[in-house]
C-alpha positions as CSV (number, residue, x, y, z in Angstrom):
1,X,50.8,-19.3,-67.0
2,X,48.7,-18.1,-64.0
3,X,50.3,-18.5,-60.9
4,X,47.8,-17.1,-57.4
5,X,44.6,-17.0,-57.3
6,X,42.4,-17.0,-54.1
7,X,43.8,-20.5,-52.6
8,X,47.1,-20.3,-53.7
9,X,47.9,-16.6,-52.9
10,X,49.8,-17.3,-49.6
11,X,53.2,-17.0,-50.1
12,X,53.6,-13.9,-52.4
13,X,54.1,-12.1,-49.1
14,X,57.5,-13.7,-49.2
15,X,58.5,-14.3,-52.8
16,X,58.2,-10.4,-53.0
17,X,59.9,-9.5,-49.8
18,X,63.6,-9.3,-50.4
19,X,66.2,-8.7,-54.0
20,X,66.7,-13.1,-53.4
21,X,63.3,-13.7,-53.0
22,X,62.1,-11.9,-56.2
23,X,65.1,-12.9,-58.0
24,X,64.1,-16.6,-57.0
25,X,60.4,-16.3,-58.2
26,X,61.1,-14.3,-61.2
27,X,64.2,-17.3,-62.0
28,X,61.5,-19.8,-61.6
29,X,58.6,-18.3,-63.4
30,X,60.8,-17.6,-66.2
31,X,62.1,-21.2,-66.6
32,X,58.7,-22.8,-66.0
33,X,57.3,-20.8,-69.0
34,X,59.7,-21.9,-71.5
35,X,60.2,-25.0,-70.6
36,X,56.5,-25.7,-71.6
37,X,55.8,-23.3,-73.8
38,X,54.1,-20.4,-72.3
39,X,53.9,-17.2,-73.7
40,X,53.9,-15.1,-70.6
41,X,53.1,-14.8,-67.0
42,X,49.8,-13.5,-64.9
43,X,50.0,-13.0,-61.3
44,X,47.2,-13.3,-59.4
45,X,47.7,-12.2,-55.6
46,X,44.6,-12.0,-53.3
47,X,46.2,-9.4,-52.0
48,X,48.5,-7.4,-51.4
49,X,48.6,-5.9,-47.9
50,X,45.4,-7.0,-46.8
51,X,42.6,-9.2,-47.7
52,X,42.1,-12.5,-49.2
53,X,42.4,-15.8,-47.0
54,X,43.6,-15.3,-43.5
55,X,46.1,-17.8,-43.7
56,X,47.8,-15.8,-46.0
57,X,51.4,-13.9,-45.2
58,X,51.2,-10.3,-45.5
59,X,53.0,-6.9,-44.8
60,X,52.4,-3.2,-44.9
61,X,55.7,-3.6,-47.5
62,X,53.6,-5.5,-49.8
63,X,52.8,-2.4,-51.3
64,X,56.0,-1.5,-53.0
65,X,57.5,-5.3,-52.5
66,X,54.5,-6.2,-55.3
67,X,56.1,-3.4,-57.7
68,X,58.9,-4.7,-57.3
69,X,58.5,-8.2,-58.1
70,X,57.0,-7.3,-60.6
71,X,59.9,-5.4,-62.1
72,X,62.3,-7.8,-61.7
73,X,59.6,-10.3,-63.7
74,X,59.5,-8.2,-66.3
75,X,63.2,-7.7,-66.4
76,X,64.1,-11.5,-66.7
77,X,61.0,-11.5,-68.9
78,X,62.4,-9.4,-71.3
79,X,66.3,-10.5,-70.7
80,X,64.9,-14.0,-72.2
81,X,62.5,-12.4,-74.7
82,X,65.7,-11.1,-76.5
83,X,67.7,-14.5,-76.2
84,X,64.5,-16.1,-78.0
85,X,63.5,-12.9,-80.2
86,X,59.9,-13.1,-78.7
87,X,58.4,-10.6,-76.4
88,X,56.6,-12.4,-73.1
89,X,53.3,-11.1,-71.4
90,X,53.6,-9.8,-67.9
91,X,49.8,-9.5,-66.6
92,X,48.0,-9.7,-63.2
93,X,44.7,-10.2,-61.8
94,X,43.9,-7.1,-59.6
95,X,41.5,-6.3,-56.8
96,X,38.3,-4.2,-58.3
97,X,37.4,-2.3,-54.6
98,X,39.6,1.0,-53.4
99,X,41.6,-1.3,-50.8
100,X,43.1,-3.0,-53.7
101,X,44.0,0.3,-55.5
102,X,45.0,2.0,-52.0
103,X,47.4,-1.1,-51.5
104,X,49.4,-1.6,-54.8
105,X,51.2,1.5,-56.8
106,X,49.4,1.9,-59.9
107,X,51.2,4.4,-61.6
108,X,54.5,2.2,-60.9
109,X,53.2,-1.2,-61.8
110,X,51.8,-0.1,-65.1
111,X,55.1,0.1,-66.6
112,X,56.2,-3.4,-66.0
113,X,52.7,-4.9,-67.3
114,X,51.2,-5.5,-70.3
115,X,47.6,-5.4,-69.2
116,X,45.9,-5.8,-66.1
117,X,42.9,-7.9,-65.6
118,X,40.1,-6.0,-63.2
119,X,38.2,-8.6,-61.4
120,X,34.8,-6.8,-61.9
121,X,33.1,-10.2,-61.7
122,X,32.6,-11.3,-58.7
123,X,31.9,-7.9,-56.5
124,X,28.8,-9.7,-54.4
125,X,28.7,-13.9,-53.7
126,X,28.0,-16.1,-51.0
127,X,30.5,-14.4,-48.6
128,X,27.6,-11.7,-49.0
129,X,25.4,-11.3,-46.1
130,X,22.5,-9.9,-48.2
131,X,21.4,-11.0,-52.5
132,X,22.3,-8.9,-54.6
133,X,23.3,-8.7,-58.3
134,X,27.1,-10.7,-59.4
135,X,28.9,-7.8,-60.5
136,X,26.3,-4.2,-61.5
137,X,27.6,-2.1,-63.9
138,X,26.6,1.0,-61.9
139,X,26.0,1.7,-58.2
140,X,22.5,2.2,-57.1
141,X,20.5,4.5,-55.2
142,X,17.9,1.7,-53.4
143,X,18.2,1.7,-49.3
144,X,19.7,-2.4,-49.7
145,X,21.3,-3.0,-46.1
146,X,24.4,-4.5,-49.2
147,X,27.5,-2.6,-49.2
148,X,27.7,-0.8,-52.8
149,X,29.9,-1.9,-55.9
150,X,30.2,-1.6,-59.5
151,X,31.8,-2.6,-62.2
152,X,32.4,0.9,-63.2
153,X,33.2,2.1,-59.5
154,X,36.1,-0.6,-60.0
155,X,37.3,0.4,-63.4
156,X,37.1,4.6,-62.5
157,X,39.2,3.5,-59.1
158,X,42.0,2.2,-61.0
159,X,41.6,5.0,-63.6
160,X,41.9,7.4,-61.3
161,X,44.9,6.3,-59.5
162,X,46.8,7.0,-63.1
163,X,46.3,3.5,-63.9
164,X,46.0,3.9,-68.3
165,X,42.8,2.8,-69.9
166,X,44.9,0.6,-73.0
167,X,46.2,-1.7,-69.9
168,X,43.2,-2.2,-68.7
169,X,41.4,-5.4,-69.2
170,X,37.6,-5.4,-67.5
171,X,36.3,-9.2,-66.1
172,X,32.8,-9.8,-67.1
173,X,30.7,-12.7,-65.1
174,X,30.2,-15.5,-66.8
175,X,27.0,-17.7,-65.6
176,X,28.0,-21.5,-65.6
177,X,24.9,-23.9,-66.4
178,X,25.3,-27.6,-67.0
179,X,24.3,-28.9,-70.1
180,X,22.1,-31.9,-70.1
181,X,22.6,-34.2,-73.3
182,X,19.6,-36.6,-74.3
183,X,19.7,-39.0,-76.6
C-alpha cells in the first residue's frame, strides 16, 4: 500500500510530528494492510521540509520527525510480522535533487527500509520553464537556459550521503501512448 504522493502529501507534517502522532499513523497503516491483504507499506511524502504543493504542512523537524516515523512503522511492522510469521515491506518514494537528500537522514532511514524508490523519472515536465529531456541519464555540457539534472546526479546524491546501493531502487520513465483498437 502506497500512501502520499504529490496531492496527498499534506499532512505527513503532522502524522510525523510527535510519539502519538507516529504511533497513530504507524497503528493505522499497520491495520489497513492486514485487513486487506497487503504485504507492506510505501510512503511517498513530497517532502520533507520543503517542496511539493504549497498547501502542504511542513517543518524544519521534518527532517528527523520523517526518521522517526519511519522507525516506529517499521517497529509495528515487524511487531505484527512475528504475530503472523511474515516479514512486511517498509519502502518510500524519495526526492531525486540534493534538497531532498539535504532534508531527510539517509544514513538513519536506511535501517528501517527495505528499499527506497529514487524518482529519477520525472526530473524536467511542464512545471519546466524551458524543453528538455523527461529524466537524462547524465548531465550535459550544452549552454540550455534549463536547470541541470540527471538520473545519475540523483542516484550519486543519495549514494553519497551513505545511502547503500542494495536499497536502492532507480525510477525509469515510462512513456504512456493510447492504443487505438480497429476492427
Amino acid at each position: 500500500m502506497s500512501v502520499g504522493g504529490w496531492n496527498w502529501s499534506g499532512r505527513f507534517s503532522d502524522a510525523a510530528l510527535t510519539d502519538a502522532s507516529r504511533n497513530a499513523f504507524a497503528d493505522s497503516a499497520v491495520d489497513f494492510i492486514t485487513k486487506y491483504g497487503f504485504d507492506g507499506i510505501d510512503l511517498d511524502w513530497e517532502y520533507p521540509v520543503s517542496g511539493g504543493l504549497t498547501t502542504n504542512t511542513r517543518r524544519p523537524d521534518d527532517k528527523q520527525n520523517f526518521t522517526l516515523l519511519l522507525q516506529k512503522i517499521r517497529e509495528k511492522l515487524d511487531a505484527r510480522g512475528a504475530m503472523d510469521q511474515k516479514h512486511y515491506l517498509l519502502t518510500i518514494a524519495g526526492g531525486a535533487d540534493a534538497s531532498y537528500v539535504k532534508n531527510v537522514e539517509m544514513a538513519k532511514l536506511a535501517q528501517y527500509l527495505d528499499y527506497a524508490n529514487i524518482m529519477t523519472y520525472d526530473l524536467h515536465g511542464t512545471w519546466d520553464p524551458y524543453t528538455d529531456l523527461l529524466a537524462p541519464l547524465y548531465n550535459n555540457n550544452d549552454s540550455s537556459p534549463q536547470y541541470k539534472a540527471s538520473v545519475d546526479s540523483g542516484v550519486t546524491a543519495w549514494l553519497n550521503a551513505s545511502f547503500p546501493a542494495d536499497k536502492l531502487v532507480m525510477g525509469i520513465p515510462v512513456l504512456w501512448v493510447p492504443l487505438l483498437f480497429r476492427e
